[in-house]
VOPAGU-2260 file (C-alpha; in pm, 1 decimal, decimal comma):
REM VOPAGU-2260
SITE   aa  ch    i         X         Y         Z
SITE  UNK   A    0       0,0       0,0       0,0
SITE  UNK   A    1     137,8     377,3    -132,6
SITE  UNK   A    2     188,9     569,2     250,5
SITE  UNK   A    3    -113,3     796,2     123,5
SITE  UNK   A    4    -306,0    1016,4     371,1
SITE  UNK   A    5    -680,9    1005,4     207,8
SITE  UNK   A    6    -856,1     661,1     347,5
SITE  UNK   A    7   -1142,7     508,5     181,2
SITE  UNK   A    8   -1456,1     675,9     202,7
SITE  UNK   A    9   -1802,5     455,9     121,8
SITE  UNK   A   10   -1908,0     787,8     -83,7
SITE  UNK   A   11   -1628,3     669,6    -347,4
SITE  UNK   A   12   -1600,2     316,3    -335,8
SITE  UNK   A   13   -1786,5      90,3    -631,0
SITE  UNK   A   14   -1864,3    -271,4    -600,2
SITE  UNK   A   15   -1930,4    -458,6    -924,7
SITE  UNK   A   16   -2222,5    -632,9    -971,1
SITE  UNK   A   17   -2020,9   -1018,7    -964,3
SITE  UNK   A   18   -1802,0   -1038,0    -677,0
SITE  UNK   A   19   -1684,6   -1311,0    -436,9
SITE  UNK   A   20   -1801,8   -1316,0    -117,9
SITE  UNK   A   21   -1594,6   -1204,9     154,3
SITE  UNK   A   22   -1731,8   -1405,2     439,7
SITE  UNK   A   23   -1689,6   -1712,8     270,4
SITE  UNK   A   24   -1317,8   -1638,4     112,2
SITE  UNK   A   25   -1024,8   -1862,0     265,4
SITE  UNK   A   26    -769,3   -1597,6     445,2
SITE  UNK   A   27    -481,8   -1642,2     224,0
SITE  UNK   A   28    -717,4   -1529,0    -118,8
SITE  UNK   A   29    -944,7   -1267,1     110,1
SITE  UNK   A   30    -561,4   -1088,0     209,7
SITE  UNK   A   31    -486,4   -1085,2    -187,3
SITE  UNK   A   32    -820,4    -963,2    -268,8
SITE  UNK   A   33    -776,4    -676,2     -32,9
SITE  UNK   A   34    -431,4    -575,0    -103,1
SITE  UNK   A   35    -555,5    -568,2    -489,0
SITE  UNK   A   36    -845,5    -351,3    -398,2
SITE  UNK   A   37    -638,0     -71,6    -182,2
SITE  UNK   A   38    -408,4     -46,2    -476,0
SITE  UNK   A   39    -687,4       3,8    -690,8
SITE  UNK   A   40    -837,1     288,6    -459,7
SITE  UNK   A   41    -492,8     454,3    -454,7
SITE  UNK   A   42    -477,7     417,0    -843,1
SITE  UNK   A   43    -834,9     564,6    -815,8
SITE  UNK   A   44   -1034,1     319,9    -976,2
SITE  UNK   A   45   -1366,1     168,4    -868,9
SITE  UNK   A   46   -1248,1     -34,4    -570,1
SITE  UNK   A   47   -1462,1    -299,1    -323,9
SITE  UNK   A   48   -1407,8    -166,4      45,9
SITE  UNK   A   49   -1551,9    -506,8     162,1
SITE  UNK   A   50   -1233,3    -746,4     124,7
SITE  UNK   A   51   -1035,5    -510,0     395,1
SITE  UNK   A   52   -1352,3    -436,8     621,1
SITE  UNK   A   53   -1345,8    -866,9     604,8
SITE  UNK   A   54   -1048,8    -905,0     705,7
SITE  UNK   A   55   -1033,9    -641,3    1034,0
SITE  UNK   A   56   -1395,7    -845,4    1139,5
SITE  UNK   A   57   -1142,7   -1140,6    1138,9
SITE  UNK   A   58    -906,4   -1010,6    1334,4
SITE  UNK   A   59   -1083,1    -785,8    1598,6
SITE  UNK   A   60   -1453,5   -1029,3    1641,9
SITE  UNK   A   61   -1306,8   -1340,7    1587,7
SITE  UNK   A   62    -980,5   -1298,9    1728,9
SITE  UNK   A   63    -791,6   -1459,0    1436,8
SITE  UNK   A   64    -398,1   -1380,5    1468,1
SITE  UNK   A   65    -288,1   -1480,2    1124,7
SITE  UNK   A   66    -613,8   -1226,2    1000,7
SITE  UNK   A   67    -438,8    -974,5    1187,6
SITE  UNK   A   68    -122,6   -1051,8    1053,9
SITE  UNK   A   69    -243,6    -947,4     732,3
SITE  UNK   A   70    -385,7    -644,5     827,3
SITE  UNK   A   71     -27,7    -529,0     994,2
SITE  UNK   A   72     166,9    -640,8     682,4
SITE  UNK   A   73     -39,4    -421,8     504,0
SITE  UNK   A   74    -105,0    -148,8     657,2
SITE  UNK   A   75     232,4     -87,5     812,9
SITE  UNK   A   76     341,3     172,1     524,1
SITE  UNK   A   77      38,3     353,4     567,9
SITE  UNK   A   78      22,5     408,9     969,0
SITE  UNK   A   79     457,3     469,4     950,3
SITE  UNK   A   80     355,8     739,2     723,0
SITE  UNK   A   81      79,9     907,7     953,3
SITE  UNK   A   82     346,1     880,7    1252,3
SITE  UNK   A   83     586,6    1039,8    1071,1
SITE  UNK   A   84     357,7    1338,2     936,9
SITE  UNK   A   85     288,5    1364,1    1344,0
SITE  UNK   A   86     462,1    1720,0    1431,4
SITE  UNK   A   87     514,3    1555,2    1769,0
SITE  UNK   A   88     726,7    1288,1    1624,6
SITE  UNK   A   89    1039,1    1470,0    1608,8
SITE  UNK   A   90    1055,6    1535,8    2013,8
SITE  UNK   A   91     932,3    1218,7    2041,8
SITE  UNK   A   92    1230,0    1016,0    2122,7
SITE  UNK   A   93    1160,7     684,3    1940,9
SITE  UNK   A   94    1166,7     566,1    1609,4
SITE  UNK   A   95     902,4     507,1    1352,9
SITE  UNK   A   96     876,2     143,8    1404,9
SITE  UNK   A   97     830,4     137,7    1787,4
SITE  UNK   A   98     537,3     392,1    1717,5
SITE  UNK   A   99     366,5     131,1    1412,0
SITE  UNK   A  100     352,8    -118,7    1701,1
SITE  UNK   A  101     199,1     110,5    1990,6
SITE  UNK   A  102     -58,0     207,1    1735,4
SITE  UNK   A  103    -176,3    -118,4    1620,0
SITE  UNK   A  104    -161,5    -211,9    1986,1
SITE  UNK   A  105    -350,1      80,0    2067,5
SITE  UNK   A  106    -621,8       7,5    1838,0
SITE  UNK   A  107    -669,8    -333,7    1907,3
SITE  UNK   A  108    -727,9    -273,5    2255,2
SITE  UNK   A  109   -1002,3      -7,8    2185,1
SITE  UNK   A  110   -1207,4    -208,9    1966,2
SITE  UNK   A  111   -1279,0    -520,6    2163,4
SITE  UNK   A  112   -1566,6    -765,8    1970,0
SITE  UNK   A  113   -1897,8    -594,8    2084,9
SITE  UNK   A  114   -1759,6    -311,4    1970,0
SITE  UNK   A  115   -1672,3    -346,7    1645,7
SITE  UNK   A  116   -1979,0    -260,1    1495,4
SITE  UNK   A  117   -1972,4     134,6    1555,3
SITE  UNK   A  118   -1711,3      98,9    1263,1
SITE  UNK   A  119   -1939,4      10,4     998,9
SITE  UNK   A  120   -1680,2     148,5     707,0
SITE  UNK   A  121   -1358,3      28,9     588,3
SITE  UNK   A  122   -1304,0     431,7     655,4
SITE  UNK   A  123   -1430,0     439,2     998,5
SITE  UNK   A  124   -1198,1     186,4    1086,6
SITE  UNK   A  125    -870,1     315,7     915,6
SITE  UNK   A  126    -997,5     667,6    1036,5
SITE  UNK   A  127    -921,2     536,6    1388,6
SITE  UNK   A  128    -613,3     416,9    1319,7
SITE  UNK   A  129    -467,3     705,1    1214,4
SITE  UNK   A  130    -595,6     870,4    1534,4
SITE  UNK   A  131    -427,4     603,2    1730,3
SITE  UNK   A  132    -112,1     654,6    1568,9
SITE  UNK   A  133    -106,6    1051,9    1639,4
SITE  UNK   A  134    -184,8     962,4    1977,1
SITE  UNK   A  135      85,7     752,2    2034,9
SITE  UNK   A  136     351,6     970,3    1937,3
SITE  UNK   A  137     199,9    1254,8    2115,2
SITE  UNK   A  138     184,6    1068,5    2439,5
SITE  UNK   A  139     566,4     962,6    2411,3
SITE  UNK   A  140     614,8    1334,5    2323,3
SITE  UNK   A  141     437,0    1405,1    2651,9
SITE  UNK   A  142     683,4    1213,2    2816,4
SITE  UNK   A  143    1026,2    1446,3    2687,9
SITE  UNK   A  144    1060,5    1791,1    2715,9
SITE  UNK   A  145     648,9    1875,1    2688,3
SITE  UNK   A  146     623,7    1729,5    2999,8
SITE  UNK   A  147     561,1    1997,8    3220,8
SITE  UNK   A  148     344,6    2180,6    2936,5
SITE  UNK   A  149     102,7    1904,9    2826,5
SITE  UNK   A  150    -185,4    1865,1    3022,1
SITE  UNK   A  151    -255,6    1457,3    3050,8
SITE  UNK   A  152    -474,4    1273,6    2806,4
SITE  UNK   A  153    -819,3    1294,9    2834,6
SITE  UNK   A  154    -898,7    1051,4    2579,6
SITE  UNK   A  155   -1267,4     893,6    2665,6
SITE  UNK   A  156   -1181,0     569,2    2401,3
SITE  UNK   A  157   -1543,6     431,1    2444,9
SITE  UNK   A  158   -1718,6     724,9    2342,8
SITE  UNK   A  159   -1518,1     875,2    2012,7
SITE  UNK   A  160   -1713,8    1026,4    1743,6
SITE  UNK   A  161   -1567,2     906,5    1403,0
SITE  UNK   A  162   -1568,3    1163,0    1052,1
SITE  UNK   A  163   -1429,2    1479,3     961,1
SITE  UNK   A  164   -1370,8    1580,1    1301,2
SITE  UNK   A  165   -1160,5    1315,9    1432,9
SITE  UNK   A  166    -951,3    1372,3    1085,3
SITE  UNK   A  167    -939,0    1747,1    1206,2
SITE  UNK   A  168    -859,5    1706,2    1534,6
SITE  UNK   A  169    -560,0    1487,1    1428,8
SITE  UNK   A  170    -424,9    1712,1    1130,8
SITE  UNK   A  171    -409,6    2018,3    1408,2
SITE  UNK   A  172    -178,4    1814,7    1632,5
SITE  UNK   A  173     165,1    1944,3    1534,7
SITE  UNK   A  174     432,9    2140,8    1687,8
SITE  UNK   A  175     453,6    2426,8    1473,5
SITE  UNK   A  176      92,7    2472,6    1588,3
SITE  UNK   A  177     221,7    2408,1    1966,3
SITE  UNK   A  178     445,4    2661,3    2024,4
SITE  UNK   A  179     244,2    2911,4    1799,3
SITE  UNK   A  180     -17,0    2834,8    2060,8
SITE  UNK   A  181     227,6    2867,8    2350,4
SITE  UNK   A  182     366,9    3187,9    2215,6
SITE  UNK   A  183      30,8    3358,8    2178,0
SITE  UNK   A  184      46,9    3284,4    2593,2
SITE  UNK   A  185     342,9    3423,6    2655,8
SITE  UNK   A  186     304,8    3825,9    2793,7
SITE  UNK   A  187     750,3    3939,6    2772,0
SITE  UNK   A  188    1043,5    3836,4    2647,8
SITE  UNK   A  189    1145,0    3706,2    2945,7
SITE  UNK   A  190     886,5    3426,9    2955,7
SITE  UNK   A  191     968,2    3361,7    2568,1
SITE  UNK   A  192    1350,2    3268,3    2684,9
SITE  UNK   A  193    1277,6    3059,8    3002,7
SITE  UNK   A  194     989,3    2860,7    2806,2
SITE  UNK   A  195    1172,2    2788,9    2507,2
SITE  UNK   A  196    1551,7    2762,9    2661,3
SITE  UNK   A  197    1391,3    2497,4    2968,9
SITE  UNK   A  198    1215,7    2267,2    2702,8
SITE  UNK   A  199    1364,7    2340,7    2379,3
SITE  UNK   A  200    1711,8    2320,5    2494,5
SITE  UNK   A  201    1736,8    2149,3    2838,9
SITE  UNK   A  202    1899,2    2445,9    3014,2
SITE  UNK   A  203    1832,6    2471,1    3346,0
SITE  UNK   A  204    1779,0    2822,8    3533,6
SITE  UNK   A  205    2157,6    2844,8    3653,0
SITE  UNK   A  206    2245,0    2808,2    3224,7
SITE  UNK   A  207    1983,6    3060,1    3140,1
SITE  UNK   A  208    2080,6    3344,1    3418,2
SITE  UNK   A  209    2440,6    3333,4    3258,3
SITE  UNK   A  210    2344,4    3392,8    2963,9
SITE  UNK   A  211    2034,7    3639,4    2974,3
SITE  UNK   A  212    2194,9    3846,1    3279,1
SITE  UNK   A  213    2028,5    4164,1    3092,5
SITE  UNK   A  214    1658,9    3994,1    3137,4
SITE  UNK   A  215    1672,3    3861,0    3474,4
SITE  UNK   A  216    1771,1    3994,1    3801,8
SITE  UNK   A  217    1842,7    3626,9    4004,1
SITE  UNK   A  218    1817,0    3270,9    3923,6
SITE  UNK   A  219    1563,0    3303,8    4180,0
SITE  UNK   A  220    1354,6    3507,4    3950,8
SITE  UNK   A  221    1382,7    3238,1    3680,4
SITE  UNK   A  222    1256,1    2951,4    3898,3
SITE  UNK   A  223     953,8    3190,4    3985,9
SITE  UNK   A  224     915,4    3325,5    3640,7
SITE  UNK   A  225     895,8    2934,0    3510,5
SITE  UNK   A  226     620,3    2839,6    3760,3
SITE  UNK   A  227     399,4    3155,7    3673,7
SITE  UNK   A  228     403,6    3021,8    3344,7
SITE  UNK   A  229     352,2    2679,3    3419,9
SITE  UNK   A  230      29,1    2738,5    3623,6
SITE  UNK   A  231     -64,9    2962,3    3362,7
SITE  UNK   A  232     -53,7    2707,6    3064,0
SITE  UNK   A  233    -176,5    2445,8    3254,7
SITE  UNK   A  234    -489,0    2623,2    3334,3
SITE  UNK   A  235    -527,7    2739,9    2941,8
SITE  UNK   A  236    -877,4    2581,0    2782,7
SITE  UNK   A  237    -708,5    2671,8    2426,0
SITE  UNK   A  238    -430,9    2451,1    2517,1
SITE  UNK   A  239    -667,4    2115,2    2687,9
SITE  UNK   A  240    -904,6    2134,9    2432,5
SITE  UNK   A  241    -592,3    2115,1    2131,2
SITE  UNK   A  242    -443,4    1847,0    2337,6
């Protein structure tokens, strides 16, 4: 599968009038069938969303491991891609492939069996994934040198909303858009340097003072200065609701 970012929508997907039957397809033809019809989506052509959509029921209702396999063999290019695109990634800490693994993880774990049908697209479900897969990066991104700015996730897994929205949300999460955000919150100069010079650089309050003597009076005032701030973005709707 081509790492694209558009997922299959049932608006554009055709299904000729003589197909095979999913449900009754042996694994090995119904993970060939499926692979045939992404490329043809990609390439787009009329495509049958059905095949894939088969193949996930497999995997997350009945639980079958080589189904889900399948499903990470080929799908792999296409979440690696999303995790990459993640602005988070960068400041994340780990590499692309440890991310791919969290995310399938991640989705498997939200969509236990009785769930499964409040995905009743091929897009719903791949839609999801793609969330996981920001969310996974931006957690571990939590975990560096956002630490102290990120609010914790608030992620309700068992009530998500799936569409344009969820694409939305996930295209804003980036961290050009972060620090444009954290700027905006910023009142002097002064907070501008201890923000970005404590989590952008690592430099502690002892680093900073020697170098911005002309901005601060103490390395007391920096320590001060950095909690002020702290409270202050923690307590920032703009900045929960984005996060």
């Amino acid at each position: 599968m081509n790492p694209q970012t558009t997922v299959p929508s049932p608006e554009t997907s055709s299904i000729p009038s003589t197909v095979a039957r999913p449900d009754l397809m042996d694994l090995p033809s119904l993970a060939r069938r499926a692979q045939s019809e992404s490329q043809r989506f990609y390439r787009r052509e009329e495509y049958d969303q059905r095949y894939a959509y088969e193949l996930f029921r497999r995997a997350l209702v009945e639980g079958d491991n080589a189904a889900w396999r399948c499903i990470f063999e080929q799908y792999t290019p296409l979440v690696e891609h999303w995790v990459r695109r993640t602005g988070a990634f960068t400041v994340s800490g780990e590499t692309s492939d440890y991310f791919v693994g969290a995310a399938f993880i991640r989705f498997w774990r939200a969509i236990p069996p009785e769930r499964f049908d409040t995905f009743p697209t091929l897009a719903a479900l791949l839609n999801y994934l793609r969330r996981c897969a920001a969310c996974v990066v931006i957690d571990a991104a939590r975990s560096q040198s956002f630490a102290d700015l990120l609010p914790e996730e608030q992620i309700n897994w068992n009530q998500q909303r799936l569409g344009r929205i969820d694409e939305e949300a996930t295209e804003r999460v980036g961290r050009e858009e972060f620090w444009r955000l954290i700027d905006g919150l910023l009142t002097s100069e002064a907070e501008r340097v201890v923000v970005r010079c404590s989590y952008l650089l690592g430099m502690k309050p002892g680093e900073i003072y020697a170098q911005w003597r002309n901005l601060f009076a103490s390395v007391e005032e920096i320590y001060l200065l950095k909690r002020q701030v702290l409270s202050r973005l923690r307590r920032c709707p703009e900045l929960q609701r984005l996060y």
